[in-house]
N, C-alpha and C positions, 0 to 999 in steps of 0.2 A: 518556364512553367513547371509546377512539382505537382507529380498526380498523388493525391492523397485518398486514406480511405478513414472516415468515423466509425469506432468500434465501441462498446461499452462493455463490461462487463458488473452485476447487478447495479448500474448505473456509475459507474465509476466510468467516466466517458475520456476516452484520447484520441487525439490525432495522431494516425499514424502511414509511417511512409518507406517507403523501401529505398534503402540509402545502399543496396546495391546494383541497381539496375539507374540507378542517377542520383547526379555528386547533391548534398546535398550542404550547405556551409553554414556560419555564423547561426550553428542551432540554439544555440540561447536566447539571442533575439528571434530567431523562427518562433521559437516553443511559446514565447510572449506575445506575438503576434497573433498566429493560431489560434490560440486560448483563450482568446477576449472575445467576451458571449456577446458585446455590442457590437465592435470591429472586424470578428476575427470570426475564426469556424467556429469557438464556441468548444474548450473542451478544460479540464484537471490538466492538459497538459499535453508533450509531443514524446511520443515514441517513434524511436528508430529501428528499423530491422537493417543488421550490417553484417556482412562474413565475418566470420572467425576463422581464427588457423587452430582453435581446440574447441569447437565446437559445431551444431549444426549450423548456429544460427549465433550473431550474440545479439542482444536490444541494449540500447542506451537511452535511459528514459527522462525526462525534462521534466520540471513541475513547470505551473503558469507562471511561475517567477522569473522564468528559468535557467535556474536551479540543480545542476543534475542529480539525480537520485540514484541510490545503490539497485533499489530492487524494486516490484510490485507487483502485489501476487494476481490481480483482476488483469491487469496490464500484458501480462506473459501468458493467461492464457488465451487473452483475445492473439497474441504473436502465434501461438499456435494455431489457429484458425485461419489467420490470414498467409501464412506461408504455404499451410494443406491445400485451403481453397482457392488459394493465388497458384497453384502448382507451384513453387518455388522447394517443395519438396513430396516426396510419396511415403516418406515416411508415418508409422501412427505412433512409433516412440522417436521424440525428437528432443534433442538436447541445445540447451539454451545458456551461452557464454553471456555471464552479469557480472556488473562490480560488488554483487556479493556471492559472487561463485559461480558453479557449474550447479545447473535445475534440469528435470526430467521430465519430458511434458507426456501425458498418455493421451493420445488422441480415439473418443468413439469415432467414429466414422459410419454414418449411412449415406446409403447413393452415391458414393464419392466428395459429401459435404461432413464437415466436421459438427456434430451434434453438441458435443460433451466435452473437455476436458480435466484432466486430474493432472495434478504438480504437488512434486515432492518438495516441500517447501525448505526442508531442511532442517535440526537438531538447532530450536532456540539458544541463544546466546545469553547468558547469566552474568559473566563476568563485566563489575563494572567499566574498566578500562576498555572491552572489546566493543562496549554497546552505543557509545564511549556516556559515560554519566559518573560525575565528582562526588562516588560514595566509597566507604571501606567497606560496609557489608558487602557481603554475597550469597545468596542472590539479593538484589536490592528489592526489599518490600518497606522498608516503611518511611522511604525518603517523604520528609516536609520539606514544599515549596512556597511561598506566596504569593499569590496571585490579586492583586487590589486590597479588598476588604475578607478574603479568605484564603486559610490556609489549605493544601490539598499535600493528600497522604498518598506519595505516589509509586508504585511497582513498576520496576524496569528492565524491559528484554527487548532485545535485539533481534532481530529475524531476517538478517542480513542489513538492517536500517533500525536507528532508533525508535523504541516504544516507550511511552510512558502512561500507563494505566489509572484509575481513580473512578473510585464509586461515587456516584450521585445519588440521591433522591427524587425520581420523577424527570430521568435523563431527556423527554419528548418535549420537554416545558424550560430545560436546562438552557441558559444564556450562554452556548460553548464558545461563540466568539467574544465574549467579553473576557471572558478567560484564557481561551486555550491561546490565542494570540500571543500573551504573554508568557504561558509556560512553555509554546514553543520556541521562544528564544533567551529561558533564563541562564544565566551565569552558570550552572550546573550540568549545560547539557551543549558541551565543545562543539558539537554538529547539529546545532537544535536539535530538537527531538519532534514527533508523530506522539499526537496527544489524545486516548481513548478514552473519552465519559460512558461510564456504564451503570445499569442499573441491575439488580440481581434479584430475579423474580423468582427462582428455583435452582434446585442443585441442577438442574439440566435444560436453563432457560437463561438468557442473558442480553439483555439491549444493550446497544452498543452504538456512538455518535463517535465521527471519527473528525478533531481538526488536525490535517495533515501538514508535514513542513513542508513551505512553500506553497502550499494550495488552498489555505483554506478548509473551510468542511467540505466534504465532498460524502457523495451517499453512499459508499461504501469502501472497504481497505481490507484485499486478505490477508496482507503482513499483519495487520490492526488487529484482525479476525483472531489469527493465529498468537498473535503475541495477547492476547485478552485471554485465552482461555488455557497458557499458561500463565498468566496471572494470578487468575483466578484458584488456578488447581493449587499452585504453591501456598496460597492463604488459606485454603479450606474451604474457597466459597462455592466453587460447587465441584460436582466429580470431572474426571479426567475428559467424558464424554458430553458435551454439551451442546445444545443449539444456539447459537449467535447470531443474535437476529439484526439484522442493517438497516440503516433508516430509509434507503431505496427513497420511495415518495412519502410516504410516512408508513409508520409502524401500524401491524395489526393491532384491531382492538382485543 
């Protein structure tokens, strides 16, 4: 028996389980099992909390496919919550070993429960070969891909995991599984890619629908988050500081 805990963070929902205090095996097929909303607990996917020998903590994180994945920003900070208020540490800066580096989690804490967290998400990735995506520019903004019956103009950053961004028209009405299925697994992009539809309503306003590799859409992504609004800054489309709104259960009117 594996005692598990459901976490979400703005609806980005995992299953997650402490792979230190019991063995936990053949996670791939766990993370598929788990994550099936009919069969299974119903989640984006399996996260792991494991020791590290250079860190507090490391996570190894599973999409529903699964699939392992580098990083995910919603994912690491529910591992922060669940380590504080598991006691498994007393720390409120706690450092978190991924396969896309070493993260820094800032824990609020009231009454001894963990309120808030902030993560240093890290210095976006431009270069194509690191993101990995089959372009010469750098940084990649105006790669064309096709997708069925349309072409999309897409910007590329990595955020420890690939991102491949594209404006839409009326992104809440947007068919992104007709689409983004395909661009996450075109010939251009070695590791698939995490594919952002966004719509840009102001220089400091930005919706944003996330279909992720391996998962599907799922109602939110701070790698997504973060890699969108260096997107955006590089084109001009809006300023450095912006709100990125997630489609959680639907968007504000």
């Amino acid at each position: 028996m594996l005692k598990f805990t459901k976490m979400q963070g703005l609806g980005n929902d995992y299953v997650y389980m402490d792979a230190i205090h019991q063995k936990i095996e053949n996670e791939s097929s766990l993370a598929q099992m788990v994550s099936d909303r009919h069969f299974g607990i119903g989640s984006d996917g399996l996260i792991l909390i494991c020791q590290s020998e250079v860190a507090d903590f490391k996570m190894r994180m599973f999409n529903s496919d699964g699939s392992e994945a580098e990083m995910c920003g919603n994912g690491i900070r529910c591992v922060g919550k669940f380590v504080y208020d598991k006691g498994l540490t007393d720390k409120t800066t706690v450092t978190i070993e991924t396969l896309a580096g070493m993260k820094t989690l800032k824990l609020n804490v009231t009454n001894n429960r963990v309120e808030t967290i902030k993560v240093d998400m890290g210095e976006p990735i431009l270069a194509p070969e690191k993101i990995p995506v089959m372009a010469i520019e750098e940084p990649v903004q105006n790669l064309k891909v096709k997708s069925l019956d349309k072409e999309f103009t897409l910007t590329c950053v990595s955020m420890g995991n690939p991102h491949a961004i594209t404006v839409v028209e009326d992104v809440c009405h947007f068919n992104i599984e007709k689409y983004g299925k395909i661009l996450e697994v075109a010939s251009v992009f070695p590791n698939k890619t995490n594919v952002e539809f966004i719509e840009i309503l102001d220089k400091k306003h930005i919706k944003m629908r996330v279909w992720e590799r391996g998962a599907g859409e799922t109602l939110a992504c701070g790698t997504g988050a973060c890699a969108t609004l260096v997107a955006c800054s590089l084109n001009g489309l809006t300023s450095r500081h912006a709100y990125v709104e997630l489609l959680r259960r639907r968007f504000r009117n």
